[in-house]
C-alpha positions in Angstrom: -143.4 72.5 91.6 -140.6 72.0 94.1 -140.2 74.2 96.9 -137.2 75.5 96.0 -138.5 76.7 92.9 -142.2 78.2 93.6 -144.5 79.4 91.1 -144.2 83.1 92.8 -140.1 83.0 92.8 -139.7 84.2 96.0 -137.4 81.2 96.8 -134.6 81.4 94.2 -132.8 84.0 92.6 -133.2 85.3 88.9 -130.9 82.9 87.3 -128.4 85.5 85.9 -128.4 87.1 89.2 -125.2 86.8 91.4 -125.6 83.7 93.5 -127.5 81.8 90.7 -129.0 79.6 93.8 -130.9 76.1 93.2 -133.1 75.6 90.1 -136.4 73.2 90.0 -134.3 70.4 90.7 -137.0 69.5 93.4 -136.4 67.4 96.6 -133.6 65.0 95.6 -133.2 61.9 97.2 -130.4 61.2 99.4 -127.0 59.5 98.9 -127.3 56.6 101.4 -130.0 54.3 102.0 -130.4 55.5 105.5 -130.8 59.0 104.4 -133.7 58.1 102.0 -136.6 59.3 102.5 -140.1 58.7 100.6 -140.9 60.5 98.2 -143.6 62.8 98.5 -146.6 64.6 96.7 -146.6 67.8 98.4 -145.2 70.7 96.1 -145.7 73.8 97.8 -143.6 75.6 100.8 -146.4 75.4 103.4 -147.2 72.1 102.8 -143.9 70.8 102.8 -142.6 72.1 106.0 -146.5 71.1 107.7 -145.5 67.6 107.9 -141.5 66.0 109.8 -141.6 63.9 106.8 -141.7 66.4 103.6 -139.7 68.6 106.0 -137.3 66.2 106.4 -137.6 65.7 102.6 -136.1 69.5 101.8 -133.2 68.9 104.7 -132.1 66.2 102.7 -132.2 68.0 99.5 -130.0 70.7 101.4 -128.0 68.2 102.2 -127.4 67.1 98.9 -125.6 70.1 97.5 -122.8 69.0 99.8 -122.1 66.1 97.4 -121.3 65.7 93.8 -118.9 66.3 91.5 -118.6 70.4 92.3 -119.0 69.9 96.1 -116.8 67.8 97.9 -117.1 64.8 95.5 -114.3 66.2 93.9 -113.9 70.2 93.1 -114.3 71.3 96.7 -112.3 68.1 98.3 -109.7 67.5 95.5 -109.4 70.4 93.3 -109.5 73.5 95.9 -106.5 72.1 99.1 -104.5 71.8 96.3 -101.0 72.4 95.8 -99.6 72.6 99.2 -96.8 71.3 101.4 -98.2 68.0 101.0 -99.6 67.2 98.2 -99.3 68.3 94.3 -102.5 68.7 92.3 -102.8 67.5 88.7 -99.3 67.9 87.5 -99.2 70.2 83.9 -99.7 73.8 83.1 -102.2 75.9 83.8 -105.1 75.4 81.6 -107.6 77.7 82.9 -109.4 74.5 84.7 -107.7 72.0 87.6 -103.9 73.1 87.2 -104.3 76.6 87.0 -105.9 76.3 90.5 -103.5 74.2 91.8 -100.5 76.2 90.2 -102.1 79.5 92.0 -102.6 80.9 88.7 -106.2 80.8 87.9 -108.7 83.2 86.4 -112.4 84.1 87.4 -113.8 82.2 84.2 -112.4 79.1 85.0 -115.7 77.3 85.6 -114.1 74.9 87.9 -114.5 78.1 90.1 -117.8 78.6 88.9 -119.6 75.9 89.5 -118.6 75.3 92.8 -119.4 79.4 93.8 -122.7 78.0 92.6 -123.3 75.3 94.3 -122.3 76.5 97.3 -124.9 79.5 97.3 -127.5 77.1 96.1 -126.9 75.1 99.2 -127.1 78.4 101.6 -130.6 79.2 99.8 -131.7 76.0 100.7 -130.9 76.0 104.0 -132.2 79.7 104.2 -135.5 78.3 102.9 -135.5 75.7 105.5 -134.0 77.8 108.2 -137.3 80.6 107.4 -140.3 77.9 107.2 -139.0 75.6 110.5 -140.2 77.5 112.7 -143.5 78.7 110.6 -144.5 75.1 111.1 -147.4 73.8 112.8 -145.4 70.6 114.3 -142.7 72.7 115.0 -144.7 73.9 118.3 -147.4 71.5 117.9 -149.2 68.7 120.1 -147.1 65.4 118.9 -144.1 65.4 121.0 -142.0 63.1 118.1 -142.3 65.7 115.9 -141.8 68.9 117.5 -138.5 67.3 118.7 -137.8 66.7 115.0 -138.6 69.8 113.7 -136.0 71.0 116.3 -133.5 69.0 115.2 -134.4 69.9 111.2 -133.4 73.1 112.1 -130.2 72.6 114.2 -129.2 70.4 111.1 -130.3 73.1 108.6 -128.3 75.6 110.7 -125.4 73.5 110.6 -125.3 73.0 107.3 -125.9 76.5 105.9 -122.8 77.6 108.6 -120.8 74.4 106.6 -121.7 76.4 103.2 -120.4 80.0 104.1 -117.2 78.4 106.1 -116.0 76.9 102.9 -117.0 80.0 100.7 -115.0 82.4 103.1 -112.0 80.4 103.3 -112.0 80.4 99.8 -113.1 83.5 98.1 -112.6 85.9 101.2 -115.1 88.8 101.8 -118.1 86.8 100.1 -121.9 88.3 100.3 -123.9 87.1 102.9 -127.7 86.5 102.8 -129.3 85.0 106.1 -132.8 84.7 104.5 -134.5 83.3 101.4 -134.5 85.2 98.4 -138.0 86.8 97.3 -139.2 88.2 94.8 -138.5 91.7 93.5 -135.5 91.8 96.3 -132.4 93.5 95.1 -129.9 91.1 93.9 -126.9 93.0 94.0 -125.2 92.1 97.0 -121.7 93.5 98.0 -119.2 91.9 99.6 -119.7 91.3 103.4 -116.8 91.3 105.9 -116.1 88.0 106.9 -115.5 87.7 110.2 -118.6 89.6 111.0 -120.3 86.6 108.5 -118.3 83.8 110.9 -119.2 85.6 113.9 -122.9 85.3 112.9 -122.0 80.9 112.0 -120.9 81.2 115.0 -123.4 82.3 117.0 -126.1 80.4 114.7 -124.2 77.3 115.9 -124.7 78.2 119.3 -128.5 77.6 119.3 -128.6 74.6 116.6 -126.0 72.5 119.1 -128.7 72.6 121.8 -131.3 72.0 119.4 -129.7 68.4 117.7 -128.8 65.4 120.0 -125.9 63.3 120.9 -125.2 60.6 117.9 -126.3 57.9 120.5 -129.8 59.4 120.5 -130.3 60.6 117.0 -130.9 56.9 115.2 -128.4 57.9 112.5 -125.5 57.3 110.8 -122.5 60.0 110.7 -123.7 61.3 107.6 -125.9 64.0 109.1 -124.9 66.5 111.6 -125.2 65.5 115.5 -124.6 67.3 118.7 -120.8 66.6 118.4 -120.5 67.3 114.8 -121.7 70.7 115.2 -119.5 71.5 118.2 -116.7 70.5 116.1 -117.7 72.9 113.2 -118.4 75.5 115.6 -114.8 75.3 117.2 -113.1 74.9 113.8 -115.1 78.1 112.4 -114.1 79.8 115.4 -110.5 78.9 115.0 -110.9 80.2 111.1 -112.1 83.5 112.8 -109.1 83.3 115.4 -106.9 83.0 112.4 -105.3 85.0 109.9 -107.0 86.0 106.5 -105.8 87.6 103.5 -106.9 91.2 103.2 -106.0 92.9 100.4 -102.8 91.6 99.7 -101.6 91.3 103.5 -102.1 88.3 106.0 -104.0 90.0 109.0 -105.2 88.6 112.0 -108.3 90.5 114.3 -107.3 91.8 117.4 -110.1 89.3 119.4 -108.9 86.3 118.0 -107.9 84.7 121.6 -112.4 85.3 122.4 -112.4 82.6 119.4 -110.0 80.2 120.5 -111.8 80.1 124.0 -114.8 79.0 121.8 -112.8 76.8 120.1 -111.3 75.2 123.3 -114.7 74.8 125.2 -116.2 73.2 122.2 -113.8 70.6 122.2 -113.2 69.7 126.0 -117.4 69.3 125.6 -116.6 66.6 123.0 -113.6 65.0 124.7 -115.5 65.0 127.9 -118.3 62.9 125.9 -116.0 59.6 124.6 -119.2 57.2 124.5 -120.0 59.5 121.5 -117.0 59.7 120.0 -113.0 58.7 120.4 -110.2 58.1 118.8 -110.4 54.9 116.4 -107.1 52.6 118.2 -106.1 52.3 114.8 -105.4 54.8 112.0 -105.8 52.4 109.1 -109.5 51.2 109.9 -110.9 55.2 109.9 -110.1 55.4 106.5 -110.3 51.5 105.7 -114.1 52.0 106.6 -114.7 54.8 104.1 -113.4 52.7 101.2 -115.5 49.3 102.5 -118.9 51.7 102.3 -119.3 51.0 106.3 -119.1 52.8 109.6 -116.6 52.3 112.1 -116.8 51.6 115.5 -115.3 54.3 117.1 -117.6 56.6 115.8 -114.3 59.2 115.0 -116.0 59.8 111.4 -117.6 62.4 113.4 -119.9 64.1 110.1 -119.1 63.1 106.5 -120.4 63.7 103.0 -123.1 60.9 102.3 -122.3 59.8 98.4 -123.6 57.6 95.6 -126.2 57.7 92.8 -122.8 57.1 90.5 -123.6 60.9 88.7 -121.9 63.7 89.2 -124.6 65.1 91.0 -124.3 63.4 94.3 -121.5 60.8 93.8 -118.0 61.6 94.5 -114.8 60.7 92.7 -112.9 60.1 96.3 -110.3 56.9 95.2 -110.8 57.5 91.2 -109.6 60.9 90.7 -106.9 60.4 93.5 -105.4 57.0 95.3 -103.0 55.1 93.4 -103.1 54.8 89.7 -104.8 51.9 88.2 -104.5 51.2 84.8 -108.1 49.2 83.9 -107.7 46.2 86.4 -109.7 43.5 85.3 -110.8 43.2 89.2 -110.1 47.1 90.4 -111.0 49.4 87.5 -109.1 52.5 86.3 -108.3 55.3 88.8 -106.4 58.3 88.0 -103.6 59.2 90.5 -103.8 62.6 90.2 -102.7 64.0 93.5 -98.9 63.3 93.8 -97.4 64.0 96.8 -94.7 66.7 97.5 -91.4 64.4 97.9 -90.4 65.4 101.2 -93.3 64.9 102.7 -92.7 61.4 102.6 -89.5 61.8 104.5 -91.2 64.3 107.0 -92.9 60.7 108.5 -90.9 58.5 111.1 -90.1 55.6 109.3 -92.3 53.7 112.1 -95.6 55.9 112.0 -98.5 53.9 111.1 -100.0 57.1 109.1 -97.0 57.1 106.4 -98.3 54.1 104.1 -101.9 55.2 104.8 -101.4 58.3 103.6 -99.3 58.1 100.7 -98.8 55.1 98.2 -95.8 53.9 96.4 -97.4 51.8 93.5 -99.4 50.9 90.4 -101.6 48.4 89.6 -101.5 47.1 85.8 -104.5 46.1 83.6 -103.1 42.4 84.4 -103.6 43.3 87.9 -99.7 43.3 88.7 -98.1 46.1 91.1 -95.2 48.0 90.7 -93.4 50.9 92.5 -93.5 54.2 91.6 -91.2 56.9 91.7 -90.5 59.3 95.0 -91.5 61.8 91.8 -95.0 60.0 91.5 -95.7 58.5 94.7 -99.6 59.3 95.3 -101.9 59.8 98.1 -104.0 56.9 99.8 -106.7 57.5 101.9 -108.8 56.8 99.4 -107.8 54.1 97.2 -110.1 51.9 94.1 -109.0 48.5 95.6 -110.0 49.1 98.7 -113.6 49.3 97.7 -115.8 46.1 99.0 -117.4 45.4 96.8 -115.0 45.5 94.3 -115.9 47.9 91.3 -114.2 47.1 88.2 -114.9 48.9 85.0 -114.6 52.8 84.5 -117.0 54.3 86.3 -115.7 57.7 88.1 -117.8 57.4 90.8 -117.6 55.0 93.5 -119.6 56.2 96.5 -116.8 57.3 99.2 -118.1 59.8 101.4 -116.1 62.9 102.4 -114.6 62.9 106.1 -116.1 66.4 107.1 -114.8 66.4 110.6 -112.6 63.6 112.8 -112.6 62.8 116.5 -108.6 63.8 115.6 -109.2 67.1 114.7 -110.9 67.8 117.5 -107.9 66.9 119.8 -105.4 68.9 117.6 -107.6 71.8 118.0 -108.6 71.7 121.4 -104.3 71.1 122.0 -103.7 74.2 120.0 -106.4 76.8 121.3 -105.4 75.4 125.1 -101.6 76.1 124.2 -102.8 79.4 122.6 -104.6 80.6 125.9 -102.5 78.7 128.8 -99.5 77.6 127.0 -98.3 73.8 126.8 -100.4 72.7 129.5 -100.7 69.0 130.6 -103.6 68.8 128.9 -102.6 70.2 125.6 -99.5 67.5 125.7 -101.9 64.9 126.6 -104.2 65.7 123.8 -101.2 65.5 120.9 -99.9 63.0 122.4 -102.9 60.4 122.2 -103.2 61.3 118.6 -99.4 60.8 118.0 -99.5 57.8 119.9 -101.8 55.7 117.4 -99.3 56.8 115.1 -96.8 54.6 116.6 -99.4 51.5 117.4 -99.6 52.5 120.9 -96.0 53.4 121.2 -96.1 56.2 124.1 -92.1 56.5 124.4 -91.8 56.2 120.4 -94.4 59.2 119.7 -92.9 61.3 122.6 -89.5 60.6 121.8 -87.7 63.8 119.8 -90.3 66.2 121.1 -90.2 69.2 122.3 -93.4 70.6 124.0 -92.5 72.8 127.2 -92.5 76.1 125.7 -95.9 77.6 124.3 -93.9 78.5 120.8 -92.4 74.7 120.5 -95.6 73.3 121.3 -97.1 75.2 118.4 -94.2 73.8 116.3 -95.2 70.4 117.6 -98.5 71.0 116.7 -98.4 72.2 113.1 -96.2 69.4 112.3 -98.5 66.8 113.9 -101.6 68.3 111.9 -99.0 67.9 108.7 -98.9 64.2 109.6 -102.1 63.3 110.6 -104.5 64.8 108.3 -102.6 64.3 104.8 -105.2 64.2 101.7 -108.3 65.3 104.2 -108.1 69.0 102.3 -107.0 70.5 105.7 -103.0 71.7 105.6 -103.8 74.2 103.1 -106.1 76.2 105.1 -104.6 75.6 108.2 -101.4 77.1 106.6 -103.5 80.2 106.0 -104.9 80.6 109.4 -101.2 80.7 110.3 -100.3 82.7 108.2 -97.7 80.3 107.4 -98.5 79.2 103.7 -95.8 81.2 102.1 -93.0 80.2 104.6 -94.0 76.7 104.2 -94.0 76.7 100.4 -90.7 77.9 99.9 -89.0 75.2 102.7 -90.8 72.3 100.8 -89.3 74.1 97.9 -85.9 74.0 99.0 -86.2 70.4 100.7 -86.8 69.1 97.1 -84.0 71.5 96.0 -82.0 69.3 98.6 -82.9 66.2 97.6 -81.8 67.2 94.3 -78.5 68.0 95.6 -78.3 65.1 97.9 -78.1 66.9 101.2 -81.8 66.4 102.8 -82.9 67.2 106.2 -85.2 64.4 107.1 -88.2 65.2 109.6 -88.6 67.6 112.7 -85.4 66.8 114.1 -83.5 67.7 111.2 -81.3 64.3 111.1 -79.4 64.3 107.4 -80.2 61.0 105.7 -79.3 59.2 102.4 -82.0 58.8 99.9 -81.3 55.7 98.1 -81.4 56.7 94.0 -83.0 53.3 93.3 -85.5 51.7 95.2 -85.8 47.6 94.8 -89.3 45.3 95.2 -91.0 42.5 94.2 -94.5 41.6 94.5 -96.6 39.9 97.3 -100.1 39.1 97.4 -102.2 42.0 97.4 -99.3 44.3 97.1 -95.4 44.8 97.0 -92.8 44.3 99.4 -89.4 46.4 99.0 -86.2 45.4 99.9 -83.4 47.9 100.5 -84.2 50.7 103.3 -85.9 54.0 102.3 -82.8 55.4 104.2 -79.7 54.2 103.0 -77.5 54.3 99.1 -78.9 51.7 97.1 -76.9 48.8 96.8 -74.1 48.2 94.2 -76.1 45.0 93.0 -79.7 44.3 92.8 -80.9 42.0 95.8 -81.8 38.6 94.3 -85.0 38.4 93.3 -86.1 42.2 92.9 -87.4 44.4 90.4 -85.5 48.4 90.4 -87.5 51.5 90.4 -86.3 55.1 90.5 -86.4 56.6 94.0 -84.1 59.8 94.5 -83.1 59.8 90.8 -86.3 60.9 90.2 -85.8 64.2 91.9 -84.0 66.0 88.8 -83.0 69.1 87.6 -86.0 69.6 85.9 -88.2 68.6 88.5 -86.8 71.1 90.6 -87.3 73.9 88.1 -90.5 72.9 87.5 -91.3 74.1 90.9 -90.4 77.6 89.9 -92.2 80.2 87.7 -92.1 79.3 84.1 -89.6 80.8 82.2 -87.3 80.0 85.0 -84.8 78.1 85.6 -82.8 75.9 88.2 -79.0 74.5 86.9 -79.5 74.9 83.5 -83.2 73.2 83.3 -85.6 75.7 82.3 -89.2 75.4 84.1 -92.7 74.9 82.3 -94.5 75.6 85.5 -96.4 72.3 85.8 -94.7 71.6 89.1 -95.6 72.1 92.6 -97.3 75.6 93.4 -95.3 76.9 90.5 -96.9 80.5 90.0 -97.5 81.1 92.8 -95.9 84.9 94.0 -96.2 86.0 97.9 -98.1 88.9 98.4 -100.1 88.5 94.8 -103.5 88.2 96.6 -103.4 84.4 95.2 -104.0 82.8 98.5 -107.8 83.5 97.9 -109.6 82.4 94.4 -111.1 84.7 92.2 -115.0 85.8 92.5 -116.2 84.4 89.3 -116.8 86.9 86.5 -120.2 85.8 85.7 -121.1 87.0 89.1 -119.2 90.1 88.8 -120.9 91.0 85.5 -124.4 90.8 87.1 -123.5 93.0 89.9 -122.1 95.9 90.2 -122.0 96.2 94.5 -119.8 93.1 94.2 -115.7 93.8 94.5 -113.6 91.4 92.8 -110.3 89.7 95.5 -107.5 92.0 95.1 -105.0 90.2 92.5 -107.7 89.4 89.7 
């Protein structure tokens, strides 16, 4: 009997009750080998938690309901940022799965909002459970110094994690209810809604204690796939800019009155991080952060500050990071198959200097055959690539989905962008808010300082903020951040319609090309041949295509595959732009301002069961 099932029930939740938490699924193992931990024969609460090691058993198994195919192995990380400014999700119609989701026309059956409601709330029982019996513990106050400290940490970590749960559920469904103890038996179910920024204040504050209760990474004999000292500062300051923020209420964008209390949070947070570089820094270059995810190793930076831990190749605990997304690979004998489902939004490829680093990191411009030969894509089906199949070491060919990339929870980065916005917010463009963008904007241009400074504008508090949400648009493409950060700023609608109308301009030939606004030619053909390992192209991305080919090259659409009907497809279906009548399969293409479609819907199956719950305004 595992303890998250007990004979009694008072650890889990009828299962047709609303939050349908976690099942006898037991203590599952973990998704890295330095996670594991052995398996034990203890099978009730008490004598779990009277050992470090069987409680460190049932943290792990909280921390497993981060992973899998309906956490952020692929619903939470690929299915939910999705469409935005950046980057389309699965191109079609809606289909009451994936595309109506990333359309912004889904429906509260849609089971791809279902399961992950679910496994959300199954992790926030677990952590509850863990959270309760901690401190209940014999060691957790006991004689053996070793494991009172561990105990400690277990429940810093469990804190942490349970705050990572609810952040992810209110940023997603709104006003969600909010339980901050185990379920037992004959409690009442029906929970109602609960504001949410009196649910973040309590994260929050919850994060307070567990950040003096968990060490440095130096000390904690870990990897970054559990949280540390730093890790939970960072979630801490990133909740409290979510609370800081705008939220959809109703069907209006409101922000709380305290919000600047939040971004002092926020700010101290991450000056305690910056002020502790031997923990972590800035990686000196952009490509190995993300070449290290892909190569299943750390990095030595340490800017992977917390990520998912993946693997067991099953959607339970695996992820689909570089399958479901990455550049599309079509059965390479030495690769495998990948989908190439996330296409970005054309401009944002022209919204990158054509010297930042971060451009052909973050989005890729070809296939790879089944005879393993590249080609170009289209500007219309360029992809994203932070997470890309032939990166992998060791190579996996085949047609497995799964191929064991963890999730990039939180970066050193972030930290830096967030610490430069809440200081700007509170004291305006400060030295050290300049300094902060600017080291991040630097690496973008290989140590350029003159390069990444050049263009900018950051001596007023309002065109640092401008600086700011562009930089963020650069530097964390395909890490399921723009979309919420949009929200906060209550800038989503404004920024759909101008990527709207760039596309529009491509169309027509008359495109503004990055924060400066310089006009530019985008060339209707693109020309390339192949290298080893890759492609080289020939012509500029910025100038008419030549009359001729250049010797030697192979021709692939560029511009020419912005038409008519790509531009209509951006539009409501039923639409139309010149003459080309949309099917809605584009970019965002239902989606309304002021429809309440910012948020997803609570699913019905929840709704049905109880009757205290209110479904989001617009479902």
């Amino acid at each position: 009997m595992s303890i998250f099932s007990s004979k009694s029930g008072k650890y889990g939740r009828l299962a047709a009750s609303a939050l349908v938490v976690a099942g006898a699924a037991g203590l599952l193992g973990s998704c890295k080998n330095y996670l594991e931990i052995e398996p034990i024969a203890l099978n009730t609460t008490d004598a779990t938690f009277s050992t470090a090691a069987g409680a460190t058993s049932a943290l792990i198994g909280t921390y497993n309901m981060l992973a899998g195919d309906a956490g952020y192995g692929n619903r939470i990380s690929q299915y939910y940022p999705y469409d935005s400014d950046e980057l389309i999700g699965s191109a079609g119609p809606i289909d009451g799965g994936r595309r109506s989701i990333a359309r912004y026309k889904t429906f509260s059956t849609n089971t791809e909002i279902t399961n992950p409601w679910n496994r959300l709330y199954q992790g926030v029982e677990r952590a509850n459970i863990c959270i309760a019996n901690l401190p209940l513990s014999p060691a957790y106050n006991g004689s053996v110094a070793a494991d009172t400290a561990t105990m400690h940490r277990l429940y810093g970590e469990a804190l942490a994690l349970r705050a990572q749960f609810y952040l992810e559920l209110v940023r997603n469904w709104g006003d969600v209810p909010a339980q901050f103890s185990p379920t037992v038996t004959g409690q009442d179910v029906n929970l109602p809604n609960s504001d949410r920024n009196a649910t973040l204040k309590r994260l929050i504050d919850d994060l307070a204690i567990a950040e003096k209760m968990v060490p440095w990474r130096s000390a904690a004999g870990v990897t970054n796939e559990r949280f540390t000292k730093g890790a939970i500062k960072a979630l801490r300051a990133r909740i409290a800019m979510q609370r800081g923020g705008y939220a959809l209420h109703g069907l209006v964008m409101t922000r709380p009155t305290d919000y600047l209390d939040y971004y002092k949070i926020a700010r101290q947070e991450c000056l305690d991080i910056m002020n502790h570089r031997s923990e972590h820094t800035l990686n000196s270059s952009f490509l190995e952060t993300f070449k290290s995810i892909n190569e299943l190793r750390t990095e030595a930076a340490n800017e992977l500050m917390m990520t998912v831990g993946m693997g067991g190749s099953g959607s339970a605990s695996d992820s689909k990071l570089g399958y479901y997304d990455g550049p599309r690979l079509s059965a390479s004998p030495t690769f495998g198959s990948s989908s190439g489902a996330i296409t970005i939004a054309p401009p944002y490829f022209y919204a990158f200097d054509s010297t930042d680093v971060r451009r052909d990191v973050t989005i890729t411009l070809y296939t790879i055959s089944n005879t393993n030969a590249y080609a170009a894509t289209t500007l219309a089906n360029g992809t994203d690539g932070k997470f890309r199949r032939e990166w992998r070491v060791p190579a996996l060919p085949g047609t497995s989905n799964y191929l064991g990339y963890s999730w990039p929870l939180i970066r050193f980065a972030d930290v830096e962008l967030l610490f430069a916005e809440a200081e700007n917010e509170l004291n305006g463009p400060t030295a050290d808010a300049q300094k902060a963008l600017l080291e991040v904007r630097t690496r973008a241009f290989a140590g350029n300082a003159a390069k990444a400074a050049a263009g900018l504008t950051l001596t007023s508090k309002d065109a640092f903020f401008n600086a700011l949400v562009n930089e963020r648009y650069l530097e964390f493409g395909g890490e399921g951040i723009r979309k919420y950060d949009l929200l906060r700023w209550n800038l989503f609608t404004s920024k759909l319609a101008d990527v709207k109308a760039k596309i529009a301009q491509m169309q027509a030939g008359t495109v503004p090309y990055g924060p400066s606004q310089i006009t530019v030619t985008i060339p209707a053909t693109i020309y390339f041949k192949p290298v080893t390992g890759g492609l080289q192209f020939a012509r500029s991305f910025y100038a008419a295509a030549p009359a001729t080919a250049p010797a030697g090259t192979t021709s692939a659409s560029w511009g020419a595959s912005i038409t008519t009907s790509y531009v209509a497809n951006t539009q409501p279906s039923g639409s139309s732009y010149m003459g080309s009548p949309s099917t809605g399969t584009g970019l965002a293409a239902e989606y309304v301002p002021s429809a309440g479609k910012e948020l997803l819907p609570i699913p019905q199956s929840t709704i049905d069961v109880d009757p205290a719950l209110t479904q989001n305004s617009g479902y």
